[in-house]
C-alpha positions in Angstrom: -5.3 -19.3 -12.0 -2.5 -18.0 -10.4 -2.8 -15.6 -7.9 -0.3 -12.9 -7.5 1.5 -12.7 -4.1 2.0 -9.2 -2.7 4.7 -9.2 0.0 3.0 -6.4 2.3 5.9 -6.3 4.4 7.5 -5.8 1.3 5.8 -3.5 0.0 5.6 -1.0 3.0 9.6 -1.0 3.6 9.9 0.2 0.2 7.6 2.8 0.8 9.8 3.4 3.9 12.6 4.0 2.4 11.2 6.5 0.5 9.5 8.9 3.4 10.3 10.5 6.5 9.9 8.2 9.1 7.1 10.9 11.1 5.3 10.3 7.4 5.6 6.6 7.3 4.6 6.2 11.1 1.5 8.1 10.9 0.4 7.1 7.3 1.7 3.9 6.0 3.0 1.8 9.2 -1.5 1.6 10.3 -2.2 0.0 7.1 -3.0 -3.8 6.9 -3.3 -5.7 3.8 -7.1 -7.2 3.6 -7.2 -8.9 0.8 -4.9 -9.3 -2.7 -6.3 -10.6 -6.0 -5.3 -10.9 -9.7 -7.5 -7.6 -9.8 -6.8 -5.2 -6.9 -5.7 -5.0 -3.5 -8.3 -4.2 -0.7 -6.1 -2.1 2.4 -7.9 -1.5 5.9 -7.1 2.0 7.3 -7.6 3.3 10.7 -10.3 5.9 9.6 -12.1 7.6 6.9 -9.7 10.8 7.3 -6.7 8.5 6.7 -8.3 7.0 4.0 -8.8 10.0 2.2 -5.6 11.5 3.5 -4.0 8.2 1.8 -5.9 8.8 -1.3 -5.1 12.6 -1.8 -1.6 12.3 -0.9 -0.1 9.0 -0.9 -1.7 6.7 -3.8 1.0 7.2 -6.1 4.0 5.9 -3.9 1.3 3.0 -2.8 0.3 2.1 -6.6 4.0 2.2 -7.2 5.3 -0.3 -4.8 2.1 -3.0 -5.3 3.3 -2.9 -8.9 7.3 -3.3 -7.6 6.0 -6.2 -5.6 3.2 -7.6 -8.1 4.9 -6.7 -11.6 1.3 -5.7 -12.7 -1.0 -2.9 -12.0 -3.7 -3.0 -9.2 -6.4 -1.2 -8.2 
């Protein structure tokens, strides 16, 4: 089985390109990628806070460039 390969790097600069940088620095530039599988993605945040803050506000642009990077959807 092939595993798919998520470029994190990647994956956060085109989230950068898309924010202002005070948004990316506080939110997305703490995030490191755990763990990738042919199922989901497992990100560690900083906090509880951030991780809802993430979820409220920022899971679309996240879900968005994992499946630019992937080519599939992930939780």
């Amino acid at each position: 089985v092939l595993m798919p390969q998520l470029d994190w790097d990647a994956t956060i600069n085109s989230i950068r390109e898309a924010l202002p940088q005070t948004q990316f620095q506080n939110w997305i530039k703490p995030l490191t990628l755990i763990r990738c599988d042919d199922e989901s993605v497992v990100l560690g945040v900083p906090s509880r806070f951030h991780e809802e803050w993430l979820r409220n506000h920022y899971s679309s642009q996240l879900s968005h460039a994992i499946r630019k990077q992937c080519g599939s959807d992930l939780q």
